[in-house]
C-alpha positions in Angstrom: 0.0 0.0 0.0 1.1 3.4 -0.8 1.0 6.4 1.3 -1.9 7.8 2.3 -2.4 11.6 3.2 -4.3 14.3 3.9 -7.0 14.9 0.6 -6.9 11.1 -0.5 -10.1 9.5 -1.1 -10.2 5.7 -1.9 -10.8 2.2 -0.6 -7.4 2.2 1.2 -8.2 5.3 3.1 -11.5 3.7 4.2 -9.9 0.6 5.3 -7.1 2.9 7.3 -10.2 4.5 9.3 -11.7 1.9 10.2 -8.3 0.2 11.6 -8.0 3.4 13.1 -11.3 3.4 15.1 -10.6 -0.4 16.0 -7.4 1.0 17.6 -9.2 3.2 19.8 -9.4 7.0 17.3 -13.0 6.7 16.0 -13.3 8.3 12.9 -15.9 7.8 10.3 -14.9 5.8 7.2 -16.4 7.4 4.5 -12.7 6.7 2.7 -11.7 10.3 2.5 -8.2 11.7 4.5 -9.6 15.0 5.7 -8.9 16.7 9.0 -10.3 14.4 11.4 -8.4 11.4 10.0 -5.2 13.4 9.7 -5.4 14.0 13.7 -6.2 10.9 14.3 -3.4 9.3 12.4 -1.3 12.0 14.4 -2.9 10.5 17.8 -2.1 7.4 16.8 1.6 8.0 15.5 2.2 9.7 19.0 0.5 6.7 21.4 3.1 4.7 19.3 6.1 6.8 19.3 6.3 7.1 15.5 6.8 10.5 13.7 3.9 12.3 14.3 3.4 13.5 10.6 -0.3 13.2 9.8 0.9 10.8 6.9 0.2 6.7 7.3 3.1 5.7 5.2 4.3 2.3 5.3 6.1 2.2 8.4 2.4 3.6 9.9 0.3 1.2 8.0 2.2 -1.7 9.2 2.4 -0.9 13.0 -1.1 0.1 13.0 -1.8 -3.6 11.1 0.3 -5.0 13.9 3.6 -5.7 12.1 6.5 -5.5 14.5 8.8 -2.6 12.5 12.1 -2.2 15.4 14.5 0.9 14.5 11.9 3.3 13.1 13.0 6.9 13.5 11.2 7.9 16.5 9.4 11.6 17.2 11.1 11.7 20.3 14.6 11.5 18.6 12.9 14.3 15.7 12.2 16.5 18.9 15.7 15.9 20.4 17.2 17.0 17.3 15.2 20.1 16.7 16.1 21.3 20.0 19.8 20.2 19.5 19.9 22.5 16.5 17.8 24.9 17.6 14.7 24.7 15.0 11.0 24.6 14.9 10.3 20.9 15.3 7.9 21.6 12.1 10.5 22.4 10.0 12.1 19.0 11.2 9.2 17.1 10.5 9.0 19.6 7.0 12.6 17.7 6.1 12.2 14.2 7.7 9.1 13.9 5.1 10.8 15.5 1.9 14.2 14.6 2.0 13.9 11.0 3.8 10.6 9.9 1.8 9.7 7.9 4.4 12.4 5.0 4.9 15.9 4.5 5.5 15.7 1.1 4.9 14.6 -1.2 2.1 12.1 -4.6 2.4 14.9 -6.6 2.7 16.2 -5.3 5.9 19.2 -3.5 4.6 20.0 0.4 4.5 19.0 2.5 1.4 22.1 3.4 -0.5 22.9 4.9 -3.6 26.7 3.8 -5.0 28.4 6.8 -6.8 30.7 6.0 -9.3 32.2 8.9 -10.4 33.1 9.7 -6.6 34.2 6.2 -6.3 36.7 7.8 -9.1 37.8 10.3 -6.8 38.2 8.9 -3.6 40.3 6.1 -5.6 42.7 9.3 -5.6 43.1 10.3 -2.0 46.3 9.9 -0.6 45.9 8.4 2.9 49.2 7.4 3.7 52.8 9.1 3.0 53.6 5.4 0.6 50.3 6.9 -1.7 51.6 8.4 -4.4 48.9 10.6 -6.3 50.0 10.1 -10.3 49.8 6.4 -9.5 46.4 6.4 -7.5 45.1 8.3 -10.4 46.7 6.0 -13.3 45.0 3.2 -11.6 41.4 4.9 -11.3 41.8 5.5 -15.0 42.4 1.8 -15.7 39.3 1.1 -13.7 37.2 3.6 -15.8 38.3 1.6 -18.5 38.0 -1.9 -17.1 35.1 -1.3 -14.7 33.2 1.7 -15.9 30.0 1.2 -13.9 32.2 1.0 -10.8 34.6 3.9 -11.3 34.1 6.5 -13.9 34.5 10.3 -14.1 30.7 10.4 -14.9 27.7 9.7 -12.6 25.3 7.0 -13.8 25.1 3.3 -13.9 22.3 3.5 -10.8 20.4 0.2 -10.6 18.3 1.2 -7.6 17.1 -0.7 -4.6 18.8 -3.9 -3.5 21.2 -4.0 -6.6 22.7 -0.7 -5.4 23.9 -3.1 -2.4 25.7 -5.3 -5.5 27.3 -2.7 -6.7 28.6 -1.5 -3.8 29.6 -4.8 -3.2 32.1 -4.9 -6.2 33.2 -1.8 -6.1 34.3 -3.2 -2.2 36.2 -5.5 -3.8 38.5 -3.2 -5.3 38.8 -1.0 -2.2 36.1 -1.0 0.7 37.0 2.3 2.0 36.7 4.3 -1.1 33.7 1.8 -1.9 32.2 3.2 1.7 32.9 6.2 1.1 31.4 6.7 -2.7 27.6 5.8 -1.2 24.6 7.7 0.1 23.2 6.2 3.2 20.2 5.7 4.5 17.1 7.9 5.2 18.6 11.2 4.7 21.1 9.9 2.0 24.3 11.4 3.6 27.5 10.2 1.8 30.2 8.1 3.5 32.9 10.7 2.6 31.6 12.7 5.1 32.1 10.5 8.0 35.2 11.2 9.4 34.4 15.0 9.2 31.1 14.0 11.2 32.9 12.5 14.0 32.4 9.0 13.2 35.9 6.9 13.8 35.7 5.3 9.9 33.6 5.0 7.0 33.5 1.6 8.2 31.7 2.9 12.0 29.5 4.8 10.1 28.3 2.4 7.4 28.1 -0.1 10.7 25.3 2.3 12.2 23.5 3.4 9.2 22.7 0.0 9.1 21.2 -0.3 12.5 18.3 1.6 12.8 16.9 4.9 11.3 17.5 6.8 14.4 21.0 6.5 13.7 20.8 7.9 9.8 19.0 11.0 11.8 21.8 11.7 13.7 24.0 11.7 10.9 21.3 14.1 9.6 21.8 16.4 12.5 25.8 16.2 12.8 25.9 16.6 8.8 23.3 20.2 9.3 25.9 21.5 12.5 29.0 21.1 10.4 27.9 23.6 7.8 26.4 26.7 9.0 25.4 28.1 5.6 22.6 25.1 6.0 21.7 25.6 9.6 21.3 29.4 9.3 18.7 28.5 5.8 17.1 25.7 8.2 16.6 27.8 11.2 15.8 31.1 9.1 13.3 28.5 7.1 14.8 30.1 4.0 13.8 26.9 1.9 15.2 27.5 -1.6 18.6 28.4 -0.1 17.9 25.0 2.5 17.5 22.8 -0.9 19.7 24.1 -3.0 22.6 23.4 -0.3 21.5 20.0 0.5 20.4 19.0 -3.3 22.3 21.4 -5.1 21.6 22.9 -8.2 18.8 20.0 -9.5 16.4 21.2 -6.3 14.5 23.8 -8.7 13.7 20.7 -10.8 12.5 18.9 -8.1 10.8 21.7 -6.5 12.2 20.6 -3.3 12.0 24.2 -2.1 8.2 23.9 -3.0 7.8 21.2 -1.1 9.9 21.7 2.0 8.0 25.0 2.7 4.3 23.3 1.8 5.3 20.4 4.5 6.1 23.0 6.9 3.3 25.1 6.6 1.4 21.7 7.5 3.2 20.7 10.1 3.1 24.6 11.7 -0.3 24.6 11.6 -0.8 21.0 13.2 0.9 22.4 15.9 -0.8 25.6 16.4 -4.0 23.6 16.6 -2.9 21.0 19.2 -1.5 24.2 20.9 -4.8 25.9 20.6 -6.5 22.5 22.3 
């Protein structure tokens, strides 16, 4: 089942409110997702601990059809980290739903990941010890363009999505892990294992180890990635959202109208809270 959300109006929607009201938040199920069964999913998100976004994605669906789900990211750990870095918890929950689309894990159990080959090309380059010598890292990267091009190339591409991303990752391993590590995007919040050691984490190798253990973990990575660039915090606390997007996106956000949607999640999420305020 999809995600369902506020203005929906369908069979799974009536089937959601009536799992709702069995829970214990009676709404009527007349199979549209209008105000009432957007606070109710909220209710219900809280009494669980799940994000509290008004939205029964999977991970909602699931718990509230009584499918054990451990490591979702919890709203106690999106509070936390609002508070950590000094924003509105809206525009958390404005970034959580945009830039994490819901899961930072796949059916299968293991961590979303996107391999990047032609950083895979790059980090094949970095000296890491005084033995490294750069014209020889670099002649070797450009035999692997040529023997291995959807491993390590000077162009991006070659995505196979999903599970297979975990294959190619796997390969490119083979011909050095750390660089391998270090040329995906992990998890929920997609943040590249380059940046690890910059983040704090001992290796590429620590950090790949907890962005496979639960989503809470790919949050904090999140929140560490947003306090090491203050350009980005200052756009996430000032809710500039273009200037939020096009940092964290880079140029393609205006495509994706991630500023669009950023600000039309917070709005949402703003007003959700003035009302339980108001109540």
């Amino acid at each position: 089942m999809n995600s369902l959300q506020h203005g929906d109006r369908n069979q799974d929607v009536c089937d959601l409110q009536r799992a709702l009201t069995k829970a214990g938040f009676k709404v009527a199920d007349d199979g549209y997702f209008g105000d009432s069964t957007e606070s109710a999913v909220r209710a219900y998100q809280a009494r669980k601990g799940l994000v509290a976004d008004g939205i029964a994605g999977p991970k909602t669906i699931a718990t509230i059809n009584g499918v054990e789900a451990p490591g979702l990211l919890s709203q106690a750990a999106l509070a936390v980290g609002a508070q950590r870095l000094g924003v509105e918890l809206a525009a958390i929950l404005a970034v959580n739903e945009v830039e994490s689309q819901g899961a930072g894990f796949l059916p299968n159990g293991k961590p979303k990941i996107l391999y990047e080959r032609h950083i895979m090309y790059r980090q094949l380059q970095v000296t890491r010890s005084t033995q490294d010598d750069a014209s020889e890292l670099k002649a070797r990267a450009d035999k692997l363009c040529v023997a291995q091009p959807n491993l390590v190339n000077t162009a991006p591409g070659g995505y196979s999505g999903g599970t297979a991303e975990h294959q190619r990752l796997a390969n490119a391993k083979l011909i050095d892990e750390t660089s391998a590590l270090e040329s995906a995007s992990w998890g929920a919040f997609q943040i590249m294992g380059f940046h690890a050691v910059r983040l704090g984490y001992p290796s590429v190798q620590a950090f790949a180890g907890l962005m496979a253990q639960d989503e809470n973990e790919q949050f904090e990575a999140f929140i560490r990635f947003i306090e090491a660039d203050p350009a980005l915090l200052k756009a996430l606390r000032g809710k500039k959202w273009a200037a939020f997007a096009k940092a964290y996106n880079g140029p393609d956000y205006l495509r994706n109208l991630y500023d669009t949607k950023l600000e039309r999640a917070y709005d949402r999420h703003a007003s959700a809270s003035a009302v339980e305020v108001a109540a």
